[in-house]
N, C-alpha and C positions, 0 to 999 in steps of 0.2 A: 505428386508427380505429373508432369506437365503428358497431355495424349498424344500421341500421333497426330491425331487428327485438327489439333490444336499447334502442331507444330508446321504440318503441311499449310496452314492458312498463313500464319508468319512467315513461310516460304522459307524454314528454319530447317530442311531436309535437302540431302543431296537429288542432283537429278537422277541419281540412278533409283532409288527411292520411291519419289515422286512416277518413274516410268512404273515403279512394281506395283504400287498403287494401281495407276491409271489398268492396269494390266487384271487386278482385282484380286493379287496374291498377295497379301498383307496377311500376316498373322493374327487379325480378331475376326471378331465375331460378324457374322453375316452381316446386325443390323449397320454395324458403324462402319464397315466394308462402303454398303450400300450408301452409307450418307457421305463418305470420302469421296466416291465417286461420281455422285451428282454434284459435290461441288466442284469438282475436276473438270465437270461438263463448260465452266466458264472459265476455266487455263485456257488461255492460247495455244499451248504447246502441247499438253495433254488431251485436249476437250474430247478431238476424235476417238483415242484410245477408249477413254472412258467409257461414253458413247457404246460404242462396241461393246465391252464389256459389261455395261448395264445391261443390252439387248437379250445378251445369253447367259447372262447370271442364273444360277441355279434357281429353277420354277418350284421346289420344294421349298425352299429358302424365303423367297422375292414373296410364296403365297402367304407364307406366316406373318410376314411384318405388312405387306400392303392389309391383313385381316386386322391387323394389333391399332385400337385408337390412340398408343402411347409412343406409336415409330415415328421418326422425326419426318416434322410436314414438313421439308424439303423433298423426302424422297415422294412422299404420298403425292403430292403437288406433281412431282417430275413422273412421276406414270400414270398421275390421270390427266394433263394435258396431250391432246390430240398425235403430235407427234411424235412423241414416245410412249404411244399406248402398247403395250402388250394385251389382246384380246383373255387370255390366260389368268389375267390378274381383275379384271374388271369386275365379276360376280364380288369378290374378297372387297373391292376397292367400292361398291356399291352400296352394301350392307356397311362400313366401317365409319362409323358415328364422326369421326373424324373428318369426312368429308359431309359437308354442311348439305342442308337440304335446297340453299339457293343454286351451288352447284347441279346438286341432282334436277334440280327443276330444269335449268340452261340445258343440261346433259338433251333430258327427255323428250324436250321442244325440238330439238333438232338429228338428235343419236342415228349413224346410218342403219341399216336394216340390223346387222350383227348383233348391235347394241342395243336396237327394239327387242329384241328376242330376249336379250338377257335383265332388258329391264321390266319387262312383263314376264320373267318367273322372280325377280327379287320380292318378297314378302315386304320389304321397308319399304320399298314402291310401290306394291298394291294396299299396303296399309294407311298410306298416307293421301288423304282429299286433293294437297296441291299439286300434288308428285301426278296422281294419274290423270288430274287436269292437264297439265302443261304433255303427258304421253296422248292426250286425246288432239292435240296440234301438230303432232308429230307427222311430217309427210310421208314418212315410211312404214306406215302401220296402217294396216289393212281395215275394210271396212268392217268386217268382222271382227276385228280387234278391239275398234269403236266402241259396235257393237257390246260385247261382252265386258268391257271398259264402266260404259252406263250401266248394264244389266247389274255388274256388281256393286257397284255404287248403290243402286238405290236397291237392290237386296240386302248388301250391310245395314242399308240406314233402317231398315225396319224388321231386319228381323230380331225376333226373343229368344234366346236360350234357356232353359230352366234354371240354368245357374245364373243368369245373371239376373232373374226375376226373384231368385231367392235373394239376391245380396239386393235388391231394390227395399224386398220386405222389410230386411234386416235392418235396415239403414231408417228406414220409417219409423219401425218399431223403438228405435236407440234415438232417437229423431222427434216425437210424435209431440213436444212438448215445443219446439223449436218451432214446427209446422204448423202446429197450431195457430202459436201467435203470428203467424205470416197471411193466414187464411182472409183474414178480411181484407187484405193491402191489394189495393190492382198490383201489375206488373208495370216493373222501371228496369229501366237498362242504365246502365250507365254511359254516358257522353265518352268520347276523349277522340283521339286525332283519326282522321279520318284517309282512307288508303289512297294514295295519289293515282291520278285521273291518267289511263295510260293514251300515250300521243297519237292526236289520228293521222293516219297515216296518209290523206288525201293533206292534210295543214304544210301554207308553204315557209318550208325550211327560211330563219330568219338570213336576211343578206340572200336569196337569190333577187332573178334577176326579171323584169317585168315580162321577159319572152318566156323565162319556164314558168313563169304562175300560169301564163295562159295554154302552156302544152300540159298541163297537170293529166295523165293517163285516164282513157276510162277505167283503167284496172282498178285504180286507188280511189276513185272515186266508187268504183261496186266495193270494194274492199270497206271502204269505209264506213260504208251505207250498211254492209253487212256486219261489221264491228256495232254500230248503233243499234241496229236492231238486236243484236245478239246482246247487249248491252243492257236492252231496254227489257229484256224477256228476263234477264237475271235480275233486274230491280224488281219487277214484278211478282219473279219465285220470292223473293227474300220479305217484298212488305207481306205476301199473300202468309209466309212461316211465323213472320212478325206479329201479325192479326190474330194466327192463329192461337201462338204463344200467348199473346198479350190475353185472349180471352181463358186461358186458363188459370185455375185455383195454384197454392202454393205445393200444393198435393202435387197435382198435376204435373206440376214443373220437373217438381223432384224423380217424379217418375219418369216424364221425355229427357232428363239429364241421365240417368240410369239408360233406357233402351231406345234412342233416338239417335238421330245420324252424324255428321260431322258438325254441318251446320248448324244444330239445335243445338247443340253443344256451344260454339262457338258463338250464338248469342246469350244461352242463358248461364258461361261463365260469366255474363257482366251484368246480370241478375243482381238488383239490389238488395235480394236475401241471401244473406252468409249462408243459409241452408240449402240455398240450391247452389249455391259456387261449390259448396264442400260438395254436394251430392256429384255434380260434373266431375270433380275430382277422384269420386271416391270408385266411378262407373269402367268397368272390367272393358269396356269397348273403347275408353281414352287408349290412345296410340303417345309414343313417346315425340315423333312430332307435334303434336298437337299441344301437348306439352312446354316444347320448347316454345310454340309459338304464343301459350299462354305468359310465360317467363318473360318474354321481353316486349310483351304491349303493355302500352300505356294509358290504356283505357278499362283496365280493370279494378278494382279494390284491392286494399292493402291485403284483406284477409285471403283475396286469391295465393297473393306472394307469398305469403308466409305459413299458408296448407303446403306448397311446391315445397319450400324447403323447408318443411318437416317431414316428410314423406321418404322414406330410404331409396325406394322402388327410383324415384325423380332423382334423385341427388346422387345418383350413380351415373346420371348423366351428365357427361362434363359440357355439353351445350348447355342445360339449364343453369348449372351455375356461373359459366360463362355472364349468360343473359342477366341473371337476378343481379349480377354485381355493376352492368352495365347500364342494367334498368334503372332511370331516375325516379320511378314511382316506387320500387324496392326501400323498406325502410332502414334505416343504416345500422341498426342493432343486428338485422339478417347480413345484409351485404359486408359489412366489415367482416365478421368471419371467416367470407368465403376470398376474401381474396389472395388469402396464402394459398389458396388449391390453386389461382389461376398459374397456368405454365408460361413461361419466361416471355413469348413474344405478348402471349394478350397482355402480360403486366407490360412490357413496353409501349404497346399503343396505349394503352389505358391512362398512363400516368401521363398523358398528354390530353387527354382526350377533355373536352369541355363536356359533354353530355352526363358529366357526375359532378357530385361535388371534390369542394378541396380534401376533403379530408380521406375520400376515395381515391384520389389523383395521388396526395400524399402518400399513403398508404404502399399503391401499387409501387412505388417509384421505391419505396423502401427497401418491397421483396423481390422488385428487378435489380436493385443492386447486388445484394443478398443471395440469389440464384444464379446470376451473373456470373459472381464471384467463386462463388461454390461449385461451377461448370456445369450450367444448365444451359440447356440449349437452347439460341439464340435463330428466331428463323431469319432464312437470309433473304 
């Protein structure tokens, strides 16, 4: 039986219909209410109504599905861009895995006061290394905020819990055979692509003109100068961790993978020992970003890949398995499985996408028809 809401896009409903729609008295269920109506938001002749009626849509209602990662990202999308934000839904829409952590990062860089507040009590925010980076640029957070911003950072990165020095021992002891034969090898990281160099902001835009090179701001030039140095002080943290790493036994590693900070982590998951990848893996202070960011670089070992998705705890995240199918380093005995979970639009971009192989392309292309067809939701 063909939906409503599949009838309203073929414009296969009367106008009066189509007004009761826009109006948000439809006889179903809140979620597909709410997704009728953001599509409505691009009628000509409805759009205003809609509008309206999203604004004051029942906030018991609008909180459940902006909370659910499985509500169609049309609506998610239409309440978390700027002007149709409802302040009410943002905590829900913050924490909701559905909305990507590149988002969250954009969000924190720039979020006006309101949305500092609420982004410095979200737990996914303070748990995540890039999240409270890009909140420490934010112009609207106090120096105190800063302050307390860094204090916890480097309070996470070195404190011990008893528990989690128990599950260190634990891992040793199930481990001791593994470590051993790692002991005599120095440390190696693994190579693979490297983060792109972000643009100074003093460099003159290509195609101006010989009179603005020469008015270049002193702003952008202190700007810039203090980008470089800020720049040059984080190379130095990172070879100074590097060194530090590099001079430790396989012991060692496995235990700063267990209780060490974001960073340690994030180099010694590309640890040429399987034992200490698994150990980064296996450490009670991995966050699930951290995770997903593991999932889709390409500068790790297979055996990284293939710990993520065996692991139930990860694989309940639909980023990571997003990532793993997407990842060309991903081996195709993992990745094929996973790509009947992907939901109807990533199999669409996917089955286009050159960054996998054919037989991933093929695949996706299979179950976007499949889903398609079956009335899976298609994002607009």
């Amino acid at each position: 039986m063909t939906s409503i809401f599949e009838m309203i896009k073929r414009n296969a409903v009367p106008a009066t219909v189509m007004r009761t729609a826009a109006n948000g008295a439809l006889p179903v269920p809140a979620d597909q209410m709410l997704e009728i109506l953001v599509y409505l938001t691009q009628n000509p002749v409805f759009a205003q109504d809609a509008r309206m009626t999203l604004a004051g849509f029942d906030l018991d209602a609008t909180l459940q599905i902006a909370a659910n990662p499985q509500s169609a990202p049309a609506v998610l999308g239409y309440y978390w861009s700027e002007e149709n934000r409802r302040p009410a839904l943002m905590p829900a829409l913050i924490e909701n895995p559905a909305i990507t952590d590149s988002l969250l990062m954009e969000l924190a860089g720039e979020a006006p006061r309101e949305i500092v507040n609420m982004l410095l009590a979200s737990p996914r925010v303070r748990n995540a290394y890039p999240l409270t980076e890009a909140l420490k640029t934010n112009p609207h957070r106090s120096a105190e905020e800063l302050r307390q911003l860094n204090g916890e950072s480097e309070e996470a990165a070195s404190a011990v819990d008893p528990e989690t020095e128990a599950l260190h021992q634990n891992f040793q002891q199930q481990h001791a055979a593994e470590i051993a034969a790692e002991e005599g090898k120095s440390f190696q990281m693994m190579e693979g692509e490297t983060d792109p160099v972000s643009p100074d902001p003093a460099a003159t835009p290509p195609g101006s003109s010989p009179s603005a090179q020469g008015n270049a701001s002193l702003a952008a030039s202190a700007l810039s100068a203090h980008n470089r140095s800020m720049a040059a002080s984080e190379d130095e943290k990172k070879m100074t961790m590097l060194q530090r790493i590099g001079r430790m036994t396989a012991s060692e590693r496995v235990k700063a993978a267990f209780t060490g900070g974001r960073e340690e982590r994030a180099v010694l998951i590309r640890d040429g020992a399987r034992v200490v990848q698994n150990a980064v893996l296996s450490s009670p202070k991995l966050t699930d970003p951290e995770v997903e960011v593991f999932s889709a670089a390409k500068n790790v070992h297979d055996n990284v890949l293939r710990e993520i998705a065996r692991n139930r705890r990860f694989m309940r995240n639909y980023s990571v398995i997003r990532n793993l199918v997407q990842n060309p380093k991903t081996p195709l005995d993992i990745a094929l499985p996973l790509v009947k979970m992907l939901m109807v639009f990533d199999l669409k971009s996917l089955q286009r996408s050159r960054g996998v192989s054919e037989t991933i392309r093929s695949l996706a292309a299979k179950y976007y028809r499949e889903k398609a067809l079956s009335g899976g939701r298609t994002k607009e």
